[in-house]
DRENKETOR-97172 format. One line per 4 residues: number of its first residue (from 1); their letters; for each residue x, y, z of C-alpha. Coordinates in steps of 0.2 Angstrom, whole numbers. Layout:
NUM = a = X,Y,Z ~ ...;
***
This chain:
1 = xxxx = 120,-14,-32 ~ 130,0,-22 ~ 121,13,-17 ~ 125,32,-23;
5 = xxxx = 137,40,-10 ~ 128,49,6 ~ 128,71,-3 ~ 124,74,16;
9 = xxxx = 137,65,26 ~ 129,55,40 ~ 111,58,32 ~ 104,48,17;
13 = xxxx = 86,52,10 ~ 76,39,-1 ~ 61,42,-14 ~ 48,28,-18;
17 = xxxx = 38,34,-34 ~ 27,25,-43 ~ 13,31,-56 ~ -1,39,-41;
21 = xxxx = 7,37,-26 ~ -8,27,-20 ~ -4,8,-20 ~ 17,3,-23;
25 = xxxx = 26,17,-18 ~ 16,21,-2 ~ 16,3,2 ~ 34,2,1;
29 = xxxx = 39,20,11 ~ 29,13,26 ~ 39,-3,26 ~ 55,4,20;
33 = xxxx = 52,18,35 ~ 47,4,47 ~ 63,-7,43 ~ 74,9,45;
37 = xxxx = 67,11,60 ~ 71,-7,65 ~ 88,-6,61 ~ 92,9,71;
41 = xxxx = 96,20,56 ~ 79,34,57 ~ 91,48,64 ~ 102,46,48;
45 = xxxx = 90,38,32 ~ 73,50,28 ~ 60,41,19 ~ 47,50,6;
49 = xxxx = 34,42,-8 ~ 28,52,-23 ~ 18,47,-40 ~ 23,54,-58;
53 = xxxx = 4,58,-58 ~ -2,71,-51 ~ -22,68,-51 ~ -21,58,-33;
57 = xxxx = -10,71,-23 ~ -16,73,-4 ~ -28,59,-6 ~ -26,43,4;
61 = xxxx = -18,25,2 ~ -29,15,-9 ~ -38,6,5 ~ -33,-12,-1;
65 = xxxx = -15,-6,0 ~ -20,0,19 ~ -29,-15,24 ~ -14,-27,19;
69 = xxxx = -1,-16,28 ~ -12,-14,41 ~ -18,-33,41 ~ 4,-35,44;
73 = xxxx = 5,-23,58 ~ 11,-8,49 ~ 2,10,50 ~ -4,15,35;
77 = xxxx = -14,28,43 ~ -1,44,38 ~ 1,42,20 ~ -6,59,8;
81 = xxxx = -3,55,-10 ~ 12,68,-19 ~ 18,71,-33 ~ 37,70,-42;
85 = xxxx = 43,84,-47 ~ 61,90,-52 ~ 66,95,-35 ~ 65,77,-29;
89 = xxxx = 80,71,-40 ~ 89,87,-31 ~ 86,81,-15 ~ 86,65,-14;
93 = xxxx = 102,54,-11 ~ 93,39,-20 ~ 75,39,-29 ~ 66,22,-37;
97 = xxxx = 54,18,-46 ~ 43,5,-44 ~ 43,-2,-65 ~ 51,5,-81;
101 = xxxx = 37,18,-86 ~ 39,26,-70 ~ 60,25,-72 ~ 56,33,-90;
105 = xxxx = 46,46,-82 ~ 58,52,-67 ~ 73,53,-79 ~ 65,66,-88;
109 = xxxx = 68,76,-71 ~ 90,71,-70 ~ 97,82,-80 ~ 118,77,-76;
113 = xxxx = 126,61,-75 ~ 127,61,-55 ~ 111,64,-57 ~ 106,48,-67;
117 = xxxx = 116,39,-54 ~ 103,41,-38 ~ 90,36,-50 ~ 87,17,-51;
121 = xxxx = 72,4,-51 ~ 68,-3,-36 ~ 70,-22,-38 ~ 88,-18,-43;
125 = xxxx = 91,-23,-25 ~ 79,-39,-26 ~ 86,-52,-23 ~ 77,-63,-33;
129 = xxxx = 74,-49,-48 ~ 79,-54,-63 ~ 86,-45,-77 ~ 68,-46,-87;
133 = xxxx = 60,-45,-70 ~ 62,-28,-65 ~ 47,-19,-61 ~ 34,-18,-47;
137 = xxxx = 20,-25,-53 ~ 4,-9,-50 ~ -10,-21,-42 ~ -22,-7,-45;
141 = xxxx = -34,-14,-57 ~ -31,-33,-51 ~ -39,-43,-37 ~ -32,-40,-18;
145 = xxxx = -20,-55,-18 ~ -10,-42,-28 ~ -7,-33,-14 ~ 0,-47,-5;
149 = xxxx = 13,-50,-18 ~ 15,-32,-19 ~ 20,-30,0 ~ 30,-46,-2;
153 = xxxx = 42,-38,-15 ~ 43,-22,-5 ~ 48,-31,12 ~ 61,-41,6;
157 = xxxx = 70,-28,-8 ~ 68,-16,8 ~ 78,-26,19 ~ 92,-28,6;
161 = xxxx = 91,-8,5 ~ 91,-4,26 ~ 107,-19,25 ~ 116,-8,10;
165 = xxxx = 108,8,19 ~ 118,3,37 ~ 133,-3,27 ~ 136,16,20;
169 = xx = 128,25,36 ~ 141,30,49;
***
């Protein structure tokens, strides 16, 4: 998958959304921030997380998503819940969603075909996504292994996104 074109030359911002902004989304902005980091590229690529929901906004991670991050040597201390909102599609050079509902829900908010562009699920860059296998599964009301596969997926579909993130980034 390419990535949508830089609007800000030299600076790229990235939205995580998922339903509350509590479990996927969060998990995925810390690693996503920590990889950018990594790779050199946190003066150029902004990270932020958001939910479609609004009924978690400036609570904190669900503690079994902090205790896994935290359990793999990432700070999960930072995160408040947010919510989408249409201003988000504005800003922001790319914004996915963790599973299809969530895509469904943030379309609502792109309004042109550019717009529809920067707006894409996030295991499109999975390497091991399939076409039926798309979403993020939410391991809200599952057990805590959840969690790990949850941090699992997000590590390595970030990694494809900082490698297509430096590729395009001056």
């Amino acid at each position: 998958m390419s990535l949508p074109a830089p609007r800000t030359p030299g600076r790229y911002r990235v939205a995580v959304v998922c339903l509350g902004n509590i479990c996927r989304s969060p998990m995925a902005h810390v690693v996503l921030e920590s990889l950018v980091a990594e790779a050199g590229l946190d003066d150029r690529v902004e990270v932020v997380s958001a939910g479609t929901g609004g009924w978690h906004v400036g609570d904190p991670m669900d503690r079994r998503a902090a205790a896994v991050l935290t359990a793999h040597g990432y700070d999960a201390s930072r995160h408040r819940a947010r919510q989408f909102g249409r201003s988000w599609v504005e800003d922001c050079d790319l914004v996915l969603t963790m599973d299809a509902t969530n895509h469904a829900d943030v379309m609502e908010h792109a309004h042109d075909p550019e717009e529809w562009d920067r707006v894409r699920m996030f295991r499109d860059l999975d390497p091991r996504a399939t076409e039926g296998d798309r979403d993020v599964p939410d391991p809200y009301y599952g057990r805590d292994d959840g969690f790990e596969r949850v941090l699992a997926m997000v590590t390595r579909t970030s990694r494809a996104l900082v490698d297509e993130l430096a590729a395009i980034l001056p």
